[in-house]
C-alpha positions in Angstrom: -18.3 -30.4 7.3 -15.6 -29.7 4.9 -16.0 -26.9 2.5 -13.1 -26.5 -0.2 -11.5 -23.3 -0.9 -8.3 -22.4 -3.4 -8.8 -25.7 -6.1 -6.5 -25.0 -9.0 -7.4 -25.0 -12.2 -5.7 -27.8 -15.0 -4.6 -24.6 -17.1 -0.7 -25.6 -15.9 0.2 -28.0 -19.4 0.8 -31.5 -19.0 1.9 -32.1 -22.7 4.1 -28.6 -22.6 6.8 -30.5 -25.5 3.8 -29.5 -28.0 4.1 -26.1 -27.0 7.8 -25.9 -26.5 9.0 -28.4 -29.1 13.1 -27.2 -29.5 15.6 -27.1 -27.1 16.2 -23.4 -27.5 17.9 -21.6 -25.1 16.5 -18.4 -23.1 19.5 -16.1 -25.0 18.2 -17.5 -28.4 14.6 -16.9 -27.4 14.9 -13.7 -25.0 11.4 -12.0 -23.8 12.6 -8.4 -24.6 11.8 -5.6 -22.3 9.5 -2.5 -23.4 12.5 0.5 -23.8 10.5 2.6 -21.5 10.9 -0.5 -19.1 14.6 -1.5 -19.8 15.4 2.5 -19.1 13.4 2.7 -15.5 15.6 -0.6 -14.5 18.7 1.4 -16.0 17.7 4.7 -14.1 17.2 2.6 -10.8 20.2 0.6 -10.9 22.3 3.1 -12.1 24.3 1.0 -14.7 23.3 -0.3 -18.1 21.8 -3.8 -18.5 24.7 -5.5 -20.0 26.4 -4.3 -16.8 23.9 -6.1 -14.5 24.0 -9.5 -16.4 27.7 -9.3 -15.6 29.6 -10.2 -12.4 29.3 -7.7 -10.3 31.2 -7.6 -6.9 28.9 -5.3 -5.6 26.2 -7.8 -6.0 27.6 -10.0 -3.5 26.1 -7.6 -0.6 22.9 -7.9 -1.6 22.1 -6.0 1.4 24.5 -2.8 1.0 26.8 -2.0 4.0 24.3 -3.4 6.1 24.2 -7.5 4.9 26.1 -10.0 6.5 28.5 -12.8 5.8 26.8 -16.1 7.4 25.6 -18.9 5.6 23.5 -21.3 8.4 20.2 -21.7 10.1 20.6 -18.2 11.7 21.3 -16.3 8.2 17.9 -14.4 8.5 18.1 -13.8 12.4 21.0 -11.4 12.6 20.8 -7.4 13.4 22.5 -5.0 10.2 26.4 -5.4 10.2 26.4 -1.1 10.3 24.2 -1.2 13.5 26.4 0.9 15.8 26.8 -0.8 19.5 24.7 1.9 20.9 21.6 0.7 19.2 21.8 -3.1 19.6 20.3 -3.1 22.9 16.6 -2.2 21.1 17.4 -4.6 18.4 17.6 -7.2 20.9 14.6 -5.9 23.1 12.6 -6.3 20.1 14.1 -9.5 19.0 12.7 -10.7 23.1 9.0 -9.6 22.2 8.9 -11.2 18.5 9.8 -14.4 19.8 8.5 -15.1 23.3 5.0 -16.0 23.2 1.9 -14.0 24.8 -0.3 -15.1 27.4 -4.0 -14.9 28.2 -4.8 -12.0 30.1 -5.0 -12.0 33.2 -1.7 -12.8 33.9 1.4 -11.9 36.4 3.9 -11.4 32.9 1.9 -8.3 32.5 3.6 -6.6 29.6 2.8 -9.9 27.9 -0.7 -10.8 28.8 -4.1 -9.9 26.2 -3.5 -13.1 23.5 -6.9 -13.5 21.9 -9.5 -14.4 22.3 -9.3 -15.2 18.8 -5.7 -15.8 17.5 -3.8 -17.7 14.6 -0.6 -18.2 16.9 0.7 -16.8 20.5 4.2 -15.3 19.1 5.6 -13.7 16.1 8.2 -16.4 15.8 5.8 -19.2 15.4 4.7 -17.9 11.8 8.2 -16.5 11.1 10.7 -19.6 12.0 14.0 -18.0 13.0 12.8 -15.1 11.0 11.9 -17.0 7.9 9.5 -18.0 5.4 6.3 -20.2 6.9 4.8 -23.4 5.0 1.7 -25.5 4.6 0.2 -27.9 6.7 2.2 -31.0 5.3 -0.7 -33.5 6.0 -4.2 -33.5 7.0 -3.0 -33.4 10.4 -0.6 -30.5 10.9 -1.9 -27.7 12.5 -1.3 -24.3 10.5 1.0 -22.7 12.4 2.5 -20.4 9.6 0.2 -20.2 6.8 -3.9 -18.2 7.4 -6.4 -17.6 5.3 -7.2 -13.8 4.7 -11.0 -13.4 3.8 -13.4 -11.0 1.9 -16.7 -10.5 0.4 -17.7 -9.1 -2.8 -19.1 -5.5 -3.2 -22.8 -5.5 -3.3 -23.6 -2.1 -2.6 -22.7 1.1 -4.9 -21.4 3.0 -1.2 -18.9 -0.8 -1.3 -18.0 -0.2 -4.6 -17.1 3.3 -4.0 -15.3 2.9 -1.2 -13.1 0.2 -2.3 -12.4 2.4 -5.5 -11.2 5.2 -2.7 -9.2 2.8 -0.8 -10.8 4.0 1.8 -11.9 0.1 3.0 -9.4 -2.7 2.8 -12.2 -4.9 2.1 -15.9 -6.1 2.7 -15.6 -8.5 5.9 -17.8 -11.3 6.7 -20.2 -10.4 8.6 -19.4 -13.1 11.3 -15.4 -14.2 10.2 -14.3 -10.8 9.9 -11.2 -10.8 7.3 -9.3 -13.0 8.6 -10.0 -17.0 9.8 -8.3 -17.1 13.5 -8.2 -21.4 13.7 -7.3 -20.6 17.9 -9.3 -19.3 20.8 -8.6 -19.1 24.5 -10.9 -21.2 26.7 -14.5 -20.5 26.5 -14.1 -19.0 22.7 -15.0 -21.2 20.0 -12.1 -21.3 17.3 -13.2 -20.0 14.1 -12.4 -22.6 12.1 -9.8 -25.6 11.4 -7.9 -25.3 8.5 -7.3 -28.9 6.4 -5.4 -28.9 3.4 -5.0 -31.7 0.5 -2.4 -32.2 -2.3 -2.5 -33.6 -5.7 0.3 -34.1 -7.7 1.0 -32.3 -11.3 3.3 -33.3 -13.6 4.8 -30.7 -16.3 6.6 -31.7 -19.1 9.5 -29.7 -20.4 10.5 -29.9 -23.4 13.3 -32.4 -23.2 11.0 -34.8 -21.7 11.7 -34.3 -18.2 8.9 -34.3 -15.6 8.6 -31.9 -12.6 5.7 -32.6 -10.5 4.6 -29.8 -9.0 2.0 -30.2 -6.3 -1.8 -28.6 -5.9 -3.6 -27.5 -3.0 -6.8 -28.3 -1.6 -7.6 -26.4 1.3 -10.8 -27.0 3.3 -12.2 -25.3 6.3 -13.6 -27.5 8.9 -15.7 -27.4 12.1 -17.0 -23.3 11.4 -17.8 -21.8 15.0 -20.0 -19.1 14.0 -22.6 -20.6 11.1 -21.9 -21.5 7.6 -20.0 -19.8 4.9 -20.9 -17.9 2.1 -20.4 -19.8 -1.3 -19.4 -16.2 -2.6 -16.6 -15.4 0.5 -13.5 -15.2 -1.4 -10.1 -16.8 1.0 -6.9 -16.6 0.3 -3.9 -19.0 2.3 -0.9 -16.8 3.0 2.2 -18.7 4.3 4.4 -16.6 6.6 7.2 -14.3 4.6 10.9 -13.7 5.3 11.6 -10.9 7.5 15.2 -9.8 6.5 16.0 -6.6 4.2 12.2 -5.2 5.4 14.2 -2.0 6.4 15.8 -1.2 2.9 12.8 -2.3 1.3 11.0 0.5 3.1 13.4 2.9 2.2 12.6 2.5 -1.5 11.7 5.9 -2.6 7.3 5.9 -3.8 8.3 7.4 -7.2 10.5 4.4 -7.8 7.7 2.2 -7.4 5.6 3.9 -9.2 7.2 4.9 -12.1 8.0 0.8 -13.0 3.7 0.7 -12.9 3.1 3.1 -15.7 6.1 1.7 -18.4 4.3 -1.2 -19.5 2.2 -0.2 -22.2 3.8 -2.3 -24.7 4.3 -5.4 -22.9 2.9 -8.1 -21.6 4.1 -7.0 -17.5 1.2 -4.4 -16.2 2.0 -4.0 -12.9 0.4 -2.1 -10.8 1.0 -0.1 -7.2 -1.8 -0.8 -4.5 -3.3 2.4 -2.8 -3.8 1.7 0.5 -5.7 3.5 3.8 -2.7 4.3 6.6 -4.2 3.0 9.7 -1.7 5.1 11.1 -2.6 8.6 9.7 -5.8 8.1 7.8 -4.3 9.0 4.6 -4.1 7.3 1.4 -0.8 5.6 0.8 1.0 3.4 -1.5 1.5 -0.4 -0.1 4.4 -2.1 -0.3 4.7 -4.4 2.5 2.2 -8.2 2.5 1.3 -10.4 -0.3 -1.2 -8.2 -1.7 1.1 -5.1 -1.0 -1.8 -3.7 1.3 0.5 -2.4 4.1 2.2 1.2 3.8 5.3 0.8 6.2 6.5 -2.0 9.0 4.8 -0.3 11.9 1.4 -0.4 10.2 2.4 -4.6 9.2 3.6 -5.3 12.8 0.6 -4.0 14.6 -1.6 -5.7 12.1 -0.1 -8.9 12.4 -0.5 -8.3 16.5 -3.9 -7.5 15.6 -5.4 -10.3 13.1 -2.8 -12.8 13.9 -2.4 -12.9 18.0 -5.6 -10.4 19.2 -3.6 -7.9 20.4 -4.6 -4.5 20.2 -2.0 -1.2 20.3 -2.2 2.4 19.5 -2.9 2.2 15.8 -5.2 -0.9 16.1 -7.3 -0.4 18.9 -10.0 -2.8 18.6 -9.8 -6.3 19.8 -10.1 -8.5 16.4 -14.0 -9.8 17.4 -16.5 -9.3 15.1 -20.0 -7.8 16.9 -22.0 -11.5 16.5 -18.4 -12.9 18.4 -20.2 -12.1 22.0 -17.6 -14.8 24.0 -14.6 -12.6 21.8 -16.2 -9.6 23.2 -16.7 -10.6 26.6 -13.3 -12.3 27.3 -10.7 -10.8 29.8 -8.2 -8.3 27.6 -4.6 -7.4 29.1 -4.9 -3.9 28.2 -3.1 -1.2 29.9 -3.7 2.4 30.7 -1.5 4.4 28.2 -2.2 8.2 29.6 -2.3 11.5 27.6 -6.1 10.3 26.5 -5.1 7.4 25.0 -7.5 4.1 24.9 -5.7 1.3 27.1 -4.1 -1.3 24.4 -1.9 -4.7 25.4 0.7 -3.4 22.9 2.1 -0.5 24.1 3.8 2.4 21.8 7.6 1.4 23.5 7.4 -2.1 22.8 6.0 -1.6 19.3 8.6 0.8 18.8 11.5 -1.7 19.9 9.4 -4.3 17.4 9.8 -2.0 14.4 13.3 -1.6 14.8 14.3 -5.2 15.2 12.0 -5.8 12.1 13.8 -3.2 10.4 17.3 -4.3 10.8 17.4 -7.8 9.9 20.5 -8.1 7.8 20.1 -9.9 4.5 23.0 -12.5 3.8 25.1 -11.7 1.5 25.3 -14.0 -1.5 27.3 -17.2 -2.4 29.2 -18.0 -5.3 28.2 -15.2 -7.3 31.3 -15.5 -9.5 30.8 -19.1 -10.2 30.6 -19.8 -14.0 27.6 -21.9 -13.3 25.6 -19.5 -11.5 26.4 -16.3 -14.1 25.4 -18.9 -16.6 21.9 -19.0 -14.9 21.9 -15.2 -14.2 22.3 -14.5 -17.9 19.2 -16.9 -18.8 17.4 -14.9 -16.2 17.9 -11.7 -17.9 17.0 -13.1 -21.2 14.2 -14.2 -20.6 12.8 -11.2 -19.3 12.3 -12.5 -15.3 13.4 -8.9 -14.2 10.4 -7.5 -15.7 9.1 -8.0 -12.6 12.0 -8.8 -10.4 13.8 -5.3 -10.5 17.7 -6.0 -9.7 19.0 -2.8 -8.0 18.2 0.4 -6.1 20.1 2.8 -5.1 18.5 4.1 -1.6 18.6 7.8 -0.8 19.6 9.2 2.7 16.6 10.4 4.5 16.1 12.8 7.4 14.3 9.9 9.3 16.6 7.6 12.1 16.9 4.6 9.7 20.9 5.4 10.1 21.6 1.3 9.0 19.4 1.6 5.7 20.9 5.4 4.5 22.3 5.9 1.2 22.2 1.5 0.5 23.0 -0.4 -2.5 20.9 -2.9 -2.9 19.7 -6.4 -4.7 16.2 -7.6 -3.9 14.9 -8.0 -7.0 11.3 -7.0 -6.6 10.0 -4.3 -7.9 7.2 -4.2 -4.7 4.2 -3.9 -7.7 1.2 -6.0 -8.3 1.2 -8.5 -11.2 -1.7 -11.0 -12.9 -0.2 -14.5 -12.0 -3.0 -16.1 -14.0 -5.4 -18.6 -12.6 -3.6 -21.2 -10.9 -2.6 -19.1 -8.5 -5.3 -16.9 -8.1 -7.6 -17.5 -4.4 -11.0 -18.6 -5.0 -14.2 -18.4 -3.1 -14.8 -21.3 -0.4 -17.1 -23.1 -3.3 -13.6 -23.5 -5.0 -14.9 -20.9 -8.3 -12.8 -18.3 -9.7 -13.8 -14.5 -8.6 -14.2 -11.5 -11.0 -11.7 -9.4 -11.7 -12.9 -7.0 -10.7 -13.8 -7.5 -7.0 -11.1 -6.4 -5.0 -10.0 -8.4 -2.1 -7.3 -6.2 -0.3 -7.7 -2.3 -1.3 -7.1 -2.3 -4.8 -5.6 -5.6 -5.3 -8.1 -8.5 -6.8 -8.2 -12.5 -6.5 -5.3 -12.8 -9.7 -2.9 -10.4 -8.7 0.4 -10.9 -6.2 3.0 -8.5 -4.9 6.1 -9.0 -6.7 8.2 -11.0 -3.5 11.9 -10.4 -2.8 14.0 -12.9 -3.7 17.8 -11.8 -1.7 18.5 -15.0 0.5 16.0 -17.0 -0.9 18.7 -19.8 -1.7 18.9 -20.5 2.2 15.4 -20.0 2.6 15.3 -24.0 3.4 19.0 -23.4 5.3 17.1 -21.8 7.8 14.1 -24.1 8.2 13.8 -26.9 6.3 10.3 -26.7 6.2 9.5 -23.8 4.5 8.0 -23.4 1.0 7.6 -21.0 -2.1 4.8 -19.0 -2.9 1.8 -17.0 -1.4 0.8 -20.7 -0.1 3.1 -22.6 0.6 2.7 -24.9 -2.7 6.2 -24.9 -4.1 8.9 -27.1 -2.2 11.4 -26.0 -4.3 12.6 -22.8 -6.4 12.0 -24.6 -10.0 8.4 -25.5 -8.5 7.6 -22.2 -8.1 8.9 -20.5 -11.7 7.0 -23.4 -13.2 3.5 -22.1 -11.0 4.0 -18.5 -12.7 1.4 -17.5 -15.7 -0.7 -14.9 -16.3 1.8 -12.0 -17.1 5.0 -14.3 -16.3 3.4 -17.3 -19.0 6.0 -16.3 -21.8 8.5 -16.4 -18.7 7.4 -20.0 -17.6 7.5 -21.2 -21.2 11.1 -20.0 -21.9 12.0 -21.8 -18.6 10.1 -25.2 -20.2 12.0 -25.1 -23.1 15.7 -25.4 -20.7 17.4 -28.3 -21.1 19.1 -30.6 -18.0 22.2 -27.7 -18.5 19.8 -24.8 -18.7 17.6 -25.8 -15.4 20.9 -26.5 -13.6 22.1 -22.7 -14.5 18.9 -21.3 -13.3 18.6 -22.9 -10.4 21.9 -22.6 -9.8 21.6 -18.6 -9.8 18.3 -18.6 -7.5 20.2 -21.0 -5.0 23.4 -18.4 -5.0 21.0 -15.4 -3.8 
């Protein structure tokens, strides 16, 4: 039984010369910020535009006082360069319990035992490849050891609606999958599901002549544990994302978020900020952490990922990840521990989830290469003109906070994102498992729908495939390399995408050129 989930639509052009006829350059054809817009990206960065187009030394340390200086397959996996001596120790305590698997409880590694009974993978590091970005199943045959399929069901009640509205539900579940497919379970529990995915190739044309073939994604669900599907369940493939700069990015003041969500009135980027339920204090929110934004801070993300992607339960998510018709989930052996002070026994305690935060926080962003090469400031220039920091905000300026993040304080910093939701058009919207395009209005992760995608950070993406050859661009995995994944973009970023079709051989080199050097 394979039921297909995700098809693309054809609306990526295969005859784009029609639509981009001259060789025009993005400078001669720039996509020209609202004012409003241009002035927020001013106010953040603290310099005028012109500035930022230029070299900039400062730039180089994408990552403030905190990046480092190594360019190899360990460039994502090493602690903040400002982490004083007397902190490594939990940096490297929590690097030991992201990447050493978990075990099925019972077990004699105790603070390591409780892995399902439903699971995706047995240890953060399997998704995350020495801290990087997962990919796609590569063939029919490959299991999916960093990409999952989030789930969700539309609204059919008015209380639903409501509470979606109210962010006071992430989502409708299935009733028997839950809202997330686990493709593992321990013996005696059925696996979910398998997950199979297909390519097709897609040529686009710029306008030049020259053909990029991008490829599209079939993915099927196979062997269902637990009945059939729902032609109306709505799935969405998520490949693993980078962990470096997560710190800093959660130091990003809420009112500098926000403020780039309501300045786009008068142009085509509406952006929006998902308001998300804190598992953690039962309080509204913003998100800025997952592909859909829907987590608040990295303590909430880790102990959901324990959760949905390995079974674990902790503190702030309790429950083991069964859902009620799941009775072998329910019934299997759990390696929770008594916590004390009332609290419900959990296999994830508050001291190791504590050492997992920080090591997730301090993961230094490398700094970046060649940033003064005439090339690459050729390629940041056509960035800017064309308008691709719309969404990709350059610079922050991070304030110093009364909290402990000491390495993060008072940082510089590059990630262009500006952590907001955009409309990436159909192509790379999810679909329902009977392949068809969801309203817009059905909400699949608080407030996010089917269409929109959270704005990713793009610091150290040029050794993305430095660090694991493997890995791939975009919420799925589709894009093997940086051009593939511009030319994906529509929706808001279609004016974007068309600019970039119009570059010549000299153009793309630039561009690529400047995504390679971050």
């Amino acid at each position: 039984m394979a039921i297909s989930a995700c098809q693309p639509s054809d609306s990526v052009s295969d005859d784009t010369s029609e639509q981009a006829s001259s060789n025009e350059s993005g400078s001669e054809n720039s996509q020209s910020l609202s004012s409003e817009h241009a002035k927020n990206i001013e106010t953040l960065a603290g310099m005028p535009m012109q500035q930022l187009v230029s070299f900039d030394p400062q730039e180089i340390k994408q990552g403030g006082d905190s990046g480092i200086s190594i360019s190899s397959a360990e460039s994502y996996s090493k602690p903040s360069s400002n982490l004083a001596a007397s902190r490594k120790g939990s940096f490297f305590i929590g690097n030991a319990f992201f990447k050493q698997p978990w075990v099925v409880a019972p077990a004699s590694t105790d603070s390591r035992d409780g892995l399902g009974a439903l699971f995706n993978v047995a240890a953060c590091q399997s998704c995350h490849v020495k801290d990087g970005r997962g990919h796609a199943p590569m063939t029919a045959d490959d299991d999916a050891d960093s990409l999952l399929i989030r789930l969700s069901m539309p609204a059919t009640t008015d209380e639903q609606r409501q509470q979606l509205k109210d962010s006071l539900i992430e989502k409708v579940a299935h009733p028997m999958y839950g809202g997330q497919l686990q493709d593992r379970g321990i013996q005696g529990v059925p696996a979910e599901a398998r997950i199979v995915v297909q390519w097709r190739d897609k040529p686009v044309t710029f306008a030049d002549g020259y053909v990029e073939t991008l490829r599209a994604p079939t993915f099927n669900l196979t062997k269902p544990g637990y009945g059939a599907f729902d032609d109306d369940m709505m799935v969405s493939p998520r490949v693993a994302l980078p962990m470096i700069g997560l710190g800093l990015l959660e130091q990003i003041p809420d009112d500098d978020i926000k403020k780039q969500a309501s300045d786009s009135s008068d142009s085509d980027i509406s952006g929006k900020f998902n308001w998300v339920m804190d598992p953690q204090t039962g309080k509204r929110a913003l998100g800025r952490f997952g592909w859909k934004a829907g987590q608040t801070k990295l303590i909430t993300q880790n102990q959901s990922a324990f959760n949905e992607d390995m079974g674990l339960t902790s503190n702030i998510r309790p429950h083991e990840s069964c859902m009620p018709t799941q009775t072998a989930c329910l019934n299997a052996a759990t390696g929770a521990d008594e916590q004390g002070n009332g609290k419900s026994p959990v296999e994830v305690n508050d001291e190791v989830a504590k050492f997992v935060e920080f090591y997730t926080r301090n993961l230094a962003v490398p700094h970046r290469r060649n940033a003064d090469d005439k090339l690459v400031l050729a390629g940041k220039k056509r960035f800017y003109d064309m308008g691709c920091q719309s969404c990709h905000t350059p610079r922050y300026q991070l304030p110093k906070t009364d909290d402990d993040h000491l390495e993060q304080h008072g940082q510089v910093i590059y990630p262009y994102t500006d952590l907001l939701l955009h409309d990436m058009g159909n192509d790379l919207a999810d679909r329902t498992i009977a392949g068809k395009l969801p309203p817009k209005d059905a909400q699949v992760e608080f407030l996010a729908n089917s269409y929109e995608w959270r704005t990713p950070a793009l610091w150290g993406v040029g050794l993305a495939q430095t660090v694991d050859p493997q890995a791939t661009f975009l919420h799925d995995g589709r894009a093997r390399t940086l051009m593939e994944a511009v030319l994906w973009h529509g929706g808001e970023a279609e004016k974007q995408k068309q600019q970039v079709l119009k570059l010549d051989k000299q153009g793309r080199a630039e561009l690529n050129a400047f995504l390679k050097s971050l």
